[in-house]
C-alpha positions as CSV (number, residue, x, y, z in Angstrom):
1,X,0.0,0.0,0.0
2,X,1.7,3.4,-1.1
3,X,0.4,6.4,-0.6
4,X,2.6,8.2,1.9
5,X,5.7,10.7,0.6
6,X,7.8,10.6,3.7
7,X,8.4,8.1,7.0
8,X,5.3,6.1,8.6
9,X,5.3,6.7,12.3
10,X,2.0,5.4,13.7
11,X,-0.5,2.1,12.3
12,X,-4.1,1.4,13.6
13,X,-6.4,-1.4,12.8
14,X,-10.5,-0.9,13.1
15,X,-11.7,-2.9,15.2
16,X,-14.1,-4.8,12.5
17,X,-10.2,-5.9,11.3
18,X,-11.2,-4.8,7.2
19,X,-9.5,-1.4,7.9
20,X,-5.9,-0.1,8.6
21,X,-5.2,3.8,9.5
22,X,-1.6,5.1,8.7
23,X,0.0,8.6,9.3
24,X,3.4,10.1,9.7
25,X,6.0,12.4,9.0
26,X,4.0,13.9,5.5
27,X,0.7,15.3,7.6
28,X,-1.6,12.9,6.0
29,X,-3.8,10.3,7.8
30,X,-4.7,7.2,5.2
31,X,-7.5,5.0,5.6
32,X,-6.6,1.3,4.0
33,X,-9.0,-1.4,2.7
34,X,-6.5,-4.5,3.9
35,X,-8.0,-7.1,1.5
36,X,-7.9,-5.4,-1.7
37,X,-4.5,-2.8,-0.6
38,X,-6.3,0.1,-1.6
39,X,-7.0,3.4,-0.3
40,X,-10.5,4.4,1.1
41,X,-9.9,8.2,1.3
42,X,-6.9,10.2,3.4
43,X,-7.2,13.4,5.9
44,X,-4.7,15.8,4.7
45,X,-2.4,18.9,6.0
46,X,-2.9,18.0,10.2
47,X,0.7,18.1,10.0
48,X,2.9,15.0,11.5
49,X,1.2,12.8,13.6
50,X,3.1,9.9,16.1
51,X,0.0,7.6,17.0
52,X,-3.0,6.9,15.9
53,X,-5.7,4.9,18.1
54,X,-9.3,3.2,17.4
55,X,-12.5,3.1,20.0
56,X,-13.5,-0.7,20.5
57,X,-16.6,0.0,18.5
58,X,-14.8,1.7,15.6
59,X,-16.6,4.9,15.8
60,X,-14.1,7.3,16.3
61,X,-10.3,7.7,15.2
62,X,-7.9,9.7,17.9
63,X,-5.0,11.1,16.1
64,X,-1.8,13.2,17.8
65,X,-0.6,16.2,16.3
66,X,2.7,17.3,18.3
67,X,1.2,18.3,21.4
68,X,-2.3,18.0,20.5
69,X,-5.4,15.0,19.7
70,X,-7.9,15.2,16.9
71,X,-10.8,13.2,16.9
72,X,-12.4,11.7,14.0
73,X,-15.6,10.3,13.0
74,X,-14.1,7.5,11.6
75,X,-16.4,6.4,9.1
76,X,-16.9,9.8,7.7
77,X,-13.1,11.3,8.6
78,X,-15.1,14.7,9.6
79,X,-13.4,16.2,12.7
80,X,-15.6,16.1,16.1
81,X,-13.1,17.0,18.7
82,X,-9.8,18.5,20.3
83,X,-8.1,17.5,23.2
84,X,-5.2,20.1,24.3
85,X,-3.0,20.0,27.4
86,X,0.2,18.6,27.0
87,X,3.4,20.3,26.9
88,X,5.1,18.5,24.6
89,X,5.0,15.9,21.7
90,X,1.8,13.1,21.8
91,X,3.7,9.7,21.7
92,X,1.1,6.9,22.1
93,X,-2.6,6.6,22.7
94,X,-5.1,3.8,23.7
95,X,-9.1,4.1,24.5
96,X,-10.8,2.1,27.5
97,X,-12.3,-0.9,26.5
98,X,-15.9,0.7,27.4
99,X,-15.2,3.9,25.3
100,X,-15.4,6.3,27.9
101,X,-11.6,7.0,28.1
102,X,-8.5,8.1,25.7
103,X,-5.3,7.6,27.3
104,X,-2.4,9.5,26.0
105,X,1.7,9.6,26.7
106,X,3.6,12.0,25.7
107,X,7.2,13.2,25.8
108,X,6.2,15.4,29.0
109,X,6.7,12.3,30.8
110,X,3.0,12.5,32.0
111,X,-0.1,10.0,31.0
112,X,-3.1,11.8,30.6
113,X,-6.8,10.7,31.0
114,X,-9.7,12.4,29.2
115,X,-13.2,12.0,29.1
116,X,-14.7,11.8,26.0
117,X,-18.0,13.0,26.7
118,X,-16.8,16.7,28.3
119,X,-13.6,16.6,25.9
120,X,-11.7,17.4,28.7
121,X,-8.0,15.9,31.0
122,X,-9.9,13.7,34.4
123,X,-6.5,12.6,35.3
124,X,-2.8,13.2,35.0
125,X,-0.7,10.2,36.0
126,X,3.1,11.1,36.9
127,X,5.9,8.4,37.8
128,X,7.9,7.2,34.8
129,X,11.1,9.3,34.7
130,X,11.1,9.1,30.7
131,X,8.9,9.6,27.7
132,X,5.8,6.8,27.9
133,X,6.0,5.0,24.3
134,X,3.4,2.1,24.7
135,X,-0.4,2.3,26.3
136,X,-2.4,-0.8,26.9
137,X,-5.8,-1.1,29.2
138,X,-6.9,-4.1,30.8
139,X,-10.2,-5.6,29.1
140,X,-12.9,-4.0,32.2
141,X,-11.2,-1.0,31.6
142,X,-10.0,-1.1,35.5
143,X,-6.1,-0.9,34.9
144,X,-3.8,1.1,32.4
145,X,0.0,-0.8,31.9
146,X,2.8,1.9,30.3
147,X,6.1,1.4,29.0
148,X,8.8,3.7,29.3
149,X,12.4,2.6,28.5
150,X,12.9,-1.1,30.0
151,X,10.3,0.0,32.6
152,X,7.0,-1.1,32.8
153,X,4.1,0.6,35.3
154,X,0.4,-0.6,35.7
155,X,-2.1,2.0,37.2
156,X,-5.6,2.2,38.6
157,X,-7.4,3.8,36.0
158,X,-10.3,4.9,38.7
159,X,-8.0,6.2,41.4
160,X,-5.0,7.5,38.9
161,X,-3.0,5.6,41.3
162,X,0.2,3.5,40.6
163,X,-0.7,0.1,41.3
164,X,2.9,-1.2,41.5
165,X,6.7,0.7,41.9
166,X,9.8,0.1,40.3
167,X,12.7,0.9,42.9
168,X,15.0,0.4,39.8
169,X,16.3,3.1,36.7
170,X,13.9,3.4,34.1
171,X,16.7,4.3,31.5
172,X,20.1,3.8,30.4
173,X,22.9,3.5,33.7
174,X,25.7,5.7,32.6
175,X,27.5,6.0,35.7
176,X,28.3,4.0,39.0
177,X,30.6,3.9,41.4
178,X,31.3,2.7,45.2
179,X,31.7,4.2,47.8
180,X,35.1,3.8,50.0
181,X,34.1,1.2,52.5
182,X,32.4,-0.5,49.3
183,X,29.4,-1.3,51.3
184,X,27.3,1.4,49.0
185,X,27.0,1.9,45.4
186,X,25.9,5.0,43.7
187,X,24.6,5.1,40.3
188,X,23.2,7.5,37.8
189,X,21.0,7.6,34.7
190,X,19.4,8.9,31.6
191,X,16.0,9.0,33.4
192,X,17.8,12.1,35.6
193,X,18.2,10.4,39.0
194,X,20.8,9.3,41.0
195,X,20.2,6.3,43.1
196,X,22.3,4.5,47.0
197,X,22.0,0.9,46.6
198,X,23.3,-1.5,49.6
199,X,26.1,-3.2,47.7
200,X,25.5,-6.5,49.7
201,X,21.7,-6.9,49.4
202,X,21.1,-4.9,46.4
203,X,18.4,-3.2,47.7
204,X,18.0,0.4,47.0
205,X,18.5,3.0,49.7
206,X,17.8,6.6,48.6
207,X,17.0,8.3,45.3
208,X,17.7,12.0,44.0
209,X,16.8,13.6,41.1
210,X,19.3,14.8,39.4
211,X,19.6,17.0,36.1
212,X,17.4,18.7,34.1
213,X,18.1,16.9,30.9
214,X,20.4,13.5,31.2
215,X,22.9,12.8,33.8
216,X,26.0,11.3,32.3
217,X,28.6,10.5,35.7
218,X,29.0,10.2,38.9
219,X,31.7,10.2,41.4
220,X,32.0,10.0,44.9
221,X,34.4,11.6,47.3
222,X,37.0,10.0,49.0
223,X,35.6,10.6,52.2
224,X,32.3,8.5,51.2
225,X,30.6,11.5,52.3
226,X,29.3,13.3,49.2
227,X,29.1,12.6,46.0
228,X,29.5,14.8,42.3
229,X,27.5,14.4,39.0
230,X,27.6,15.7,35.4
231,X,24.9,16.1,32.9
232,X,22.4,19.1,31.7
233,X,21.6,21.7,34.2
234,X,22.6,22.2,36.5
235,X,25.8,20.4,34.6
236,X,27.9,19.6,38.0
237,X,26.4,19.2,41.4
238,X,28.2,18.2,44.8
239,X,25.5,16.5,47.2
240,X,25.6,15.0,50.7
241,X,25.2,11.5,49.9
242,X,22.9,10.7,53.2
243,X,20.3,13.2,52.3
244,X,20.7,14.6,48.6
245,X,21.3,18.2,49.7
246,X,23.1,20.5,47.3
247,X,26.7,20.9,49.6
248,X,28.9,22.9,47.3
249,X,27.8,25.6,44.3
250,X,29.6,25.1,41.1
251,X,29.4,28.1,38.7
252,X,31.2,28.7,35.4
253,X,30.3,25.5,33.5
254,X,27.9,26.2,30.3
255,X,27.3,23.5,28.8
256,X,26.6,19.1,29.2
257,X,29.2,17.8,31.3
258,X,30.3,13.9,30.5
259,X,32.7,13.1,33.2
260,X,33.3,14.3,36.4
261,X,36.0,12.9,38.9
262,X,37.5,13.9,42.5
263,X,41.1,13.8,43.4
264,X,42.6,11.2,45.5
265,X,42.8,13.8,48.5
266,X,39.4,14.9,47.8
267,X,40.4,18.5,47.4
268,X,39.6,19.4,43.9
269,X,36.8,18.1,41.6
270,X,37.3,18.1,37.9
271,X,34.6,18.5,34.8
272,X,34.8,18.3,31.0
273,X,31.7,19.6,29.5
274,X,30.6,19.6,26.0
275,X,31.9,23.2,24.6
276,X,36.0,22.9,25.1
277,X,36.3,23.6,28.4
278,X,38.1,21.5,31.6
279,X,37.0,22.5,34.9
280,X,38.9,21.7,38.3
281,X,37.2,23.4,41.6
282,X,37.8,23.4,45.1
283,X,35.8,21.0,46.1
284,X,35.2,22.4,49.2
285,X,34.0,25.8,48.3
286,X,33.4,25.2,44.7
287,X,36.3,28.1,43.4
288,X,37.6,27.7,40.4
289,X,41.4,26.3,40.5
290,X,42.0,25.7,37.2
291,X,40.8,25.9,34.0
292,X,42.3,24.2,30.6
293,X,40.9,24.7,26.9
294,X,40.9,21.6,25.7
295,X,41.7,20.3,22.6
296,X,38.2,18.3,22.0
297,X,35.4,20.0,21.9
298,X,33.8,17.8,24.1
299,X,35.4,15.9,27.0
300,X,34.1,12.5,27.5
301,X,36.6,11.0,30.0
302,X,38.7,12.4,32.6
303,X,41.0,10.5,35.6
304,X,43.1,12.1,38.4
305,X,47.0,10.2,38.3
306,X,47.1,8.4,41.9
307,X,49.0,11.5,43.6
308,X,46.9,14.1,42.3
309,X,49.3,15.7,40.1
310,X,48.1,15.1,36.8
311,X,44.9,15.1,35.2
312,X,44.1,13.1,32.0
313,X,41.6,14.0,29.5
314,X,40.2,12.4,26.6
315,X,37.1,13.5,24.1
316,X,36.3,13.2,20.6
317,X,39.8,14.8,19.3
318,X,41.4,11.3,19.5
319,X,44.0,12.5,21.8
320,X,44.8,11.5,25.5
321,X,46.3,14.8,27.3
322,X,47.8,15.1,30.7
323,X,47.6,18.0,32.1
324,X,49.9,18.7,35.0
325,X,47.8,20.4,37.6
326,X,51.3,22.1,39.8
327,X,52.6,24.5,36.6
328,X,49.2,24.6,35.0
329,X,51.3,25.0,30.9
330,X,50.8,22.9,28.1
331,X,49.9,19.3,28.6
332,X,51.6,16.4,27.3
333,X,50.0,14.2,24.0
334,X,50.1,10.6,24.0
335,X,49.1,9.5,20.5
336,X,46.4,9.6,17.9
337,X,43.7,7.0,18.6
338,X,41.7,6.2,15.8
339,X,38.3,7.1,17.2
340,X,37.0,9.4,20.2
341,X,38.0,8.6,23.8
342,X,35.4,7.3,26.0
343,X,37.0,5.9,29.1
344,X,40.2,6.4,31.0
345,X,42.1,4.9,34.0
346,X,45.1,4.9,36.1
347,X,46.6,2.3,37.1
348,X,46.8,2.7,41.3
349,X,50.6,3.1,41.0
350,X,50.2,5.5,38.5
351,X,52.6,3.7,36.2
352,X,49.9,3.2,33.6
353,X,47.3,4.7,32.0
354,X,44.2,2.5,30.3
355,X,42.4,4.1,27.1
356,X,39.2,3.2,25.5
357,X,37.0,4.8,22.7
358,X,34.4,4.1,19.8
359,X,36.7,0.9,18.6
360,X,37.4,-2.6,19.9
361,X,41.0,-2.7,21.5
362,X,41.8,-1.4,25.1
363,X,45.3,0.3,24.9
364,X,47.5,0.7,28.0
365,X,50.0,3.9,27.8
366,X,53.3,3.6,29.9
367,X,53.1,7.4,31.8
368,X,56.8,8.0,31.7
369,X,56.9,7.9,27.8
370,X,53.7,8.1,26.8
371,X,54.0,4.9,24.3
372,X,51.4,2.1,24.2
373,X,52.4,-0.8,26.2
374,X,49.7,-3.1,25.9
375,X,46.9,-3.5,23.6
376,X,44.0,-5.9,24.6
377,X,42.0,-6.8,21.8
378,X,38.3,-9.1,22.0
379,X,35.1,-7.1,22.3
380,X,33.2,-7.3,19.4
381,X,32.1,-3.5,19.4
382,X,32.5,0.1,21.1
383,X,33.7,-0.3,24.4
384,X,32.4,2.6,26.8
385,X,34.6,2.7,30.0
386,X,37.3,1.1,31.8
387,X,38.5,0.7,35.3
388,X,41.6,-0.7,36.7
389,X,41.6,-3.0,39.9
390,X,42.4,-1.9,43.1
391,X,45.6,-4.1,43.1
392,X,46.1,-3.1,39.6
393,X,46.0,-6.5,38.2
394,X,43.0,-6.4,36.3
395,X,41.4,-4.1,34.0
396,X,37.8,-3.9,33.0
397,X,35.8,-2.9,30.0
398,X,32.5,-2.0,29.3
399,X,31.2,-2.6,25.7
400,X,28.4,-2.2,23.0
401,X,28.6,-5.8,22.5
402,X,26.9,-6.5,25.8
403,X,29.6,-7.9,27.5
404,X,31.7,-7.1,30.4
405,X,35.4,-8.5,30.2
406,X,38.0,-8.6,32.7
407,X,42.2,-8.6,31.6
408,X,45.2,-9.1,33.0
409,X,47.2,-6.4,32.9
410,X,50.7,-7.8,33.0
411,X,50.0,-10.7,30.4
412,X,47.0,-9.1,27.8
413,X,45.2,-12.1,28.5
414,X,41.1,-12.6,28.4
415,X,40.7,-13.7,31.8
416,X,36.4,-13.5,32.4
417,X,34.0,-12.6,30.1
418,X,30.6,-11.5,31.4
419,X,27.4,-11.7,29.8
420,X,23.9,-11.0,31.3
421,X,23.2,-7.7,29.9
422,X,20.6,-7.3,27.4
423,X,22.2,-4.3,25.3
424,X,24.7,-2.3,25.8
425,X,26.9,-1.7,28.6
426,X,28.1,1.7,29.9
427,X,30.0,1.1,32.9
428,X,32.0,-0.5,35.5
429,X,33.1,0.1,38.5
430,X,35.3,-1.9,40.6
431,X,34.8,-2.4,44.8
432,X,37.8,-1.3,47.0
433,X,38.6,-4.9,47.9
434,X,38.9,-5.8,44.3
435,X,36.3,-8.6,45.1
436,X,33.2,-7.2,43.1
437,X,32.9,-5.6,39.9
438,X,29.5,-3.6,39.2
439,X,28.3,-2.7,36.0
440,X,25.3,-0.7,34.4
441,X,23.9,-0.3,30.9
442,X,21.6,0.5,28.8
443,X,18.7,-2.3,30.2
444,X,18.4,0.0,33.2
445,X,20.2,-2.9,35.4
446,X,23.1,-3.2,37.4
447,X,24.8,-6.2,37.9
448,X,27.2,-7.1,40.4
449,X,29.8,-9.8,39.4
450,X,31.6,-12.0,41.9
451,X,35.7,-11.6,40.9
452,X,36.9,-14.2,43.5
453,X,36.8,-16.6,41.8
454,X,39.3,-15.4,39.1
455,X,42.6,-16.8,39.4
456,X,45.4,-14.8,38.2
457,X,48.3,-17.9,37.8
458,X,51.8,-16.5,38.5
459,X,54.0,-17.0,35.2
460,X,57.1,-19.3,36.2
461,X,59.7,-19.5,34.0
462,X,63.7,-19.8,34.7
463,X,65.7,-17.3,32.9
464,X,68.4,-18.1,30.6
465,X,71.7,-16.0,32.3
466,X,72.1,-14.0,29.4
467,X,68.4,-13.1,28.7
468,X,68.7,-10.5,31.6
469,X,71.3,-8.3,30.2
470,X,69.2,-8.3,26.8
471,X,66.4,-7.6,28.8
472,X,67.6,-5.1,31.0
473,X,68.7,-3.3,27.6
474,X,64.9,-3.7,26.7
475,X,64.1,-1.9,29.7
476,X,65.5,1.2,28.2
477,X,63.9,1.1,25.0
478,X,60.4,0.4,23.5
479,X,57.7,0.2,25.9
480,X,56.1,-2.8,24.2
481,X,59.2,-4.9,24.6
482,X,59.6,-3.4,28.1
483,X,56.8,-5.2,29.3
484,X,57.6,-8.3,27.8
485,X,61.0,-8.3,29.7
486,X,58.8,-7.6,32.7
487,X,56.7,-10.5,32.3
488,X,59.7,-12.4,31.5
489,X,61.4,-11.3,34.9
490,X,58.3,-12.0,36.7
491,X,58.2,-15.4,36.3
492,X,61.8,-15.6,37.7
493,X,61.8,-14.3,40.9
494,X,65.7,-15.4,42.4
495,X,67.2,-15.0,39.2
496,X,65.9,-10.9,38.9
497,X,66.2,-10.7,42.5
498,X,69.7,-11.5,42.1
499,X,70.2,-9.7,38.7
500,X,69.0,-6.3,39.9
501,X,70.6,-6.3,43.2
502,X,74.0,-6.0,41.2
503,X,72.7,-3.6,38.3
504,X,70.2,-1.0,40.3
505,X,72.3,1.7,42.3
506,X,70.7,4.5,44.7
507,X,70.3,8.1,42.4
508,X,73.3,9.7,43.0
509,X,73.5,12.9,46.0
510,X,73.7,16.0,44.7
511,X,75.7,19.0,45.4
512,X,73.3,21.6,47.0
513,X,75.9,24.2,46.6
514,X,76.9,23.6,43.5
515,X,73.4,23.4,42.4
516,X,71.9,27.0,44.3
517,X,75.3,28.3,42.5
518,X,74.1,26.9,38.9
519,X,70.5,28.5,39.8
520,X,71.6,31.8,40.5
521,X,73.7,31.4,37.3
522,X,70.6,31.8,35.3
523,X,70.2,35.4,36.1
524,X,73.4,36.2,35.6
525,X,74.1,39.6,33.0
526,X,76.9,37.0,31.1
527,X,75.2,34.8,28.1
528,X,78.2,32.1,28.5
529,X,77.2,32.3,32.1
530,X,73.8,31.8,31.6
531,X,74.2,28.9,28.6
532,X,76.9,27.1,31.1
533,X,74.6,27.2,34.2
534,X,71.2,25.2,31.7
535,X,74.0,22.8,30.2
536,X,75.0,21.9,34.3
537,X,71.6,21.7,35.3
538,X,70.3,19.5,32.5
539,X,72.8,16.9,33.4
540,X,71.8,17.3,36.9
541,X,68.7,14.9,35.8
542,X,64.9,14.7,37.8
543,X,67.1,14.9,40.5
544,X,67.2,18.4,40.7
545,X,63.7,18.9,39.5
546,X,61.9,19.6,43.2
547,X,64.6,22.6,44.0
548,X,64.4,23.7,40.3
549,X,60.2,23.9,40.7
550,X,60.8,26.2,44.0
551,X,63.2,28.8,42.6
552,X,60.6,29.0,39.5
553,X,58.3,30.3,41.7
554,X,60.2,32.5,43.7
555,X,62.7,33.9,40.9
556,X,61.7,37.5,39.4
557,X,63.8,37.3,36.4
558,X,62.5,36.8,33.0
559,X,65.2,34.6,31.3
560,X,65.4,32.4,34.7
561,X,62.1,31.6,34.3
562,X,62.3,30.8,30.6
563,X,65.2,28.4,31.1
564,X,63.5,26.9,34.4
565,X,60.5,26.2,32.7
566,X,62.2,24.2,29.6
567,X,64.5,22.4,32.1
568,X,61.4,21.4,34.3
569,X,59.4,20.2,31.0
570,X,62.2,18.2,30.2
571,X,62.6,16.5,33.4
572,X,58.9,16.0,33.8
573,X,58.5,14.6,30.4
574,X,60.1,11.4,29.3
575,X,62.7,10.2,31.6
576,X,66.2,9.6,29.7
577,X,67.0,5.5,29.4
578,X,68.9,5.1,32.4
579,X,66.4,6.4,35.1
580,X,63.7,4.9,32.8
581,X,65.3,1.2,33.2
582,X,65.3,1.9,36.9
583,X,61.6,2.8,37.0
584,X,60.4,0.1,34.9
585,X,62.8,-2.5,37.2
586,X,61.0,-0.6,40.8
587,X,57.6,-2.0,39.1
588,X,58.7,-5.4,38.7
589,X,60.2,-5.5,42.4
590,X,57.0,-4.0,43.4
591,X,55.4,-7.0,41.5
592,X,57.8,-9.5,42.7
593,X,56.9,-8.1,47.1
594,X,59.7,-10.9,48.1
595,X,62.1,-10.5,51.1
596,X,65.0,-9.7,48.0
597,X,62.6,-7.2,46.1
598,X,61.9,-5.4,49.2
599,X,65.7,-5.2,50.7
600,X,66.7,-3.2,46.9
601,X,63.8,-1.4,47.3
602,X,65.2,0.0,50.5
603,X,68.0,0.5,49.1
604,X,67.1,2.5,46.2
605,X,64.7,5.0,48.1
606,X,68.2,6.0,50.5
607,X,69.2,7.6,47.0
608,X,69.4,11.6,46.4
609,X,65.2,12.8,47.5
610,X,64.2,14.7,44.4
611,X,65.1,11.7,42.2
612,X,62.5,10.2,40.7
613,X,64.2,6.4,41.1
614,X,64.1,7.5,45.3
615,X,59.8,8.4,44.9
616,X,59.2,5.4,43.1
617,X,60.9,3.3,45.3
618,X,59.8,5.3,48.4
619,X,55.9,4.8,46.8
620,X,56.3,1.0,46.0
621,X,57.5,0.0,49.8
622,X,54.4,2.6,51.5
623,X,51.9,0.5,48.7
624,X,53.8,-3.0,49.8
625,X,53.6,-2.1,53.5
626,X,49.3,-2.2,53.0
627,X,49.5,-5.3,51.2
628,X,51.1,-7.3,54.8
């Protein structure tokens, strides 16, 4: 049957079964003979109509119109009626089985009830937290069942009351996370509210409404107090998590915000929104700290490095940036991906940075060199979001193909694949004891996953004598084959005990005098003064970065500051290969926590303070000392 010139948005049968109405996008409402295929006549210019519904007895069509109904004798298609009071597009309709009734749903979120006889609204039912896109009444007219999203309501027609409640989302989960003590999960959705489960029972606590229009993340502070969210206005809000109260006013974001995130101290809360802009605020009092331009015009991911220093950022330019959150300049660019960034993580030593975006393969960045380590490479579709596990040897995904996969980090490896969503999934979240792993998507559910039982087997292998020296040359180098030595000297745990202990020295002390002397240098009225005092300095290494950050600030001379600053990007940027071997060996005694690994370790952090060989090392034993 042809007839129409543009799309077909709405089909009703009579009642008698012999007739079909059509209508759609072109304004004009066909009436179908369904034997023969032909048309019996057409309504034309009411302009687009969404649904189209016929009284049991056949007697009168109901048409929407945008935000208003038409009624139609529907054997003579002459109008007889208006019904007017929504406030925005007509979605579905339905009359009672007794013909008393039309029952509307519309994109105001509201079901409406009018009686046919006075052409006027009797009830207005509210509850579903989306647009209503299927009606259906019971057949004695007594209950009314609507579907919004994955949700489905039933109501009392007489009493306009909801016979039954959903504690659950009624639309897409785009963001969860747990709280601190993990025994609470917060999550938020497209149908604007944020909802406190109990992580143990599942059952949910509190709800809040959240944005105007979507609400895209959620974090929650590291006190477990409060919690932050992003989405349409108002785009970021800080609220108590016990009782929903707005705690701290954010002003100066314009647009959607996708991501939001807290630092690890829980002093500064970070936004990307939609129009360029990245947003860290005291979280406290809501003040602006910083603010970058980024280089995407929207910002979809965002993720605090473990110390709080940096701040990585991803969006729809294809490039991870880290912006360091201390000098506040230009921030460093890891490479292109080949599709926007959706999720980013650090690793908990802050060694490694996970990246996901509209493509299948998870890519893990070394931080010192900004070079893809790992690539992980399975899910069938987009994956949405990643998270890292609290031990930091297992990374999970999120995808558009439904599933939820869990990798190990040090090996690439598969290591559980879950599947019980139906659709997409949009996030994970991981609990502080690494035991569960939460996700949401786009069925409105969240799932928690039992990770206990994943056994991550330890890779035993005894090393040839002279594979270490090749490897430890490979330590310097490439950060693909870095991680293969890695692995390699993992599954050997004497032999690169032994091996290290002989190659790995404390970072060298420095001369303080000398180095104040250089310092100074760099004001000095003499060029060859000047040019001597940055060669000195350079070869000083990250060692002297900490004293060379404190005379930046303090120095009033122009050309001090302009050497300063280039010195301090170099040493804050790639690390040169012989500090960069000793990082990359610190994360493999780290790995290794034996007696041996420990005893270097200890010796290393006695090494010059600034260096960073003596942080690393310093950082590994605090993280080891939790783990006894």
């Amino acid at each position: 049957m042809k007839g129409h010139t543009g799309p077909i948005h709405a089909l009703a049968f009579h009642p008698n079964g012999k007739q079909l109405a059509s209508s759609g996008e072109d304004g004009v409402i066909f009436f179908w003979d369904v034997g023969k295929g032909a048309e019996i006549r057409r309504i034309k210019d009411q302009g687009r109509s969404a649904a189209l519904a016929f009284s049991r007895d056949g007697a009168v069509l109901a048409s929407a119109h945008e935000k208003t109904i038409r009624l139609w004798d529907a054997a003579t298609s002459k109008p007889i009626g208006t019904l007017q009071g929504h406030e925005k597009e007509v979605q579905c309709l339905v009359f009672t089985s007794d013909g008393s009734m039309l029952v509307s749903g519309s994109r105001d979120k509201t079901i409406r009830t009018w009686d046919l006889k006075t052409r006027t609204e009797s009830k207005r039912l509210q509850g579903h937290l989306t647009s209503p896109l299927s009606l259906a009444v019971s057949a004695d007219s007594r209950m009314l069942y609507s579907v919004a999203g994955h949700v489905v309501r039933s109501w009392d027609l007489k009493s306009g009351a909801e016979h039954r409640k959903t504690d659950g989302h009624e639309a897409d989960v785009y963001g969860i996370a747990f709280t601190p003590d993990g025994k609470t999960l917060v999550s938020c959705s497209e149908d604007l509210t944020t909802h406190v489960w109990d992580a143990k029972s599942g059952k949910r606590l509190r709800h809040f409404s959240g944005h105007e229009d979507y609400s895209f993340a959620v974090a929650v502070a590291p006190s477990g107090k409060s919690f932050a969210s992003g989405g349409g206005k108002p785009f970021v809000r800080v609220r108590d998590l016990e009782t929903g109260a707005d705690l701290t006013p954010i002003k100066g974001v314009h647009s959607y915000v996708f991501s939001v995130a807290f630092s690890p101290d829980g002093k500064w809360l970070a936004a990307g929104e939609r129009e360029k802009l990245i947003h860290v605020f005291d979280a406290a009092t809501g003040q602006s700290v910083a603010r970058f331009r980024g280089k995407e015009n929207a910002t979809y991911a965002l993720a605090f490095s473990p110390d709080g220093r940096f701040l990585a950022t991803g969006g729809d330019a294809r490039t991870i940036h880290l912006w360091d959150l201390a000098t506040q300049g230009e921030p460093r660019a890891f490479g292109e991906q080949q599709e926007e960034i959706r999720g980013l993580s650090f690793s908990p030593d802050g060694r490694m940075l996970a990246a996901v975006g509209n493509e299948h393969v998870l890519q893990v960045w070394e931080v010192s060199t900004g070079d893809v380590r790992l690539k992980f490479q399975g899910h069938k579709s987009s994956v949405y979001r990643i998270a890292f596990s609290p031990n930091g040897r297992l990374l999970a995904s999120a995808s558009d193909d439904g599933t939820v996969r869990v990798w190990d980090v040090i090996t690439g490896q598969e290591r559980r694949r879950f599947e019980g969503h139906v659709g997409k999934v949009y996030s994970v979240a991981f609990s502080p004891d690494g035991n569960f792993l939460a996700s949401g998507g786009s069925d409105t559910s969240i799932i928690l996953w039992d990770l206990r039982g994943i056994f991550v087997p330890p890779l035993v292998r005894a090393l040839p004598r002279n594979e270490f020296e090749r490897i430890w040359n490979d330590l310097a180098g490439d950060a693909t084959k870095a991680n293969r030595g890695i692995v390699d000297l993992y599954g050997d745990p004497q032999g690169s005990g032994d091996y290290l202990s002989q190659k790995l020295k404390p970072a060298a002390k420095i001369d303080q005098q000398r180095l104040n002397q250089l310092l100074d240098d760099l004001s000095s009225a003499k060029f060859a003064v000047r040019e001597r005092a940055s060669r000195e300095l350079a070869m000083f290494e990250d060692g002297a970065l900490p004293a060379l950050e404190a005379y930046l600030k303090k120095t009033t001379s122009a050309e001090a500051r302009r050497r300063l600053e280039k010195l301090v990007n170099q040493f804050a940027k790639v690390p040169p290969p012989r500090v960069l071997q000793s990082l990359r060996a610190i994360e493999l005694l780290e790995m290794l926590g034996t007696e041996e690994a420990r005893q270097i370790l200890r010796m290393l952090s006695q090494g010059e303070a600034g260096a960073r060989q003596t942080l690393e090392a310093r950082r590994a034993l605090e993280r080891l000392a939790l783990k006894k």
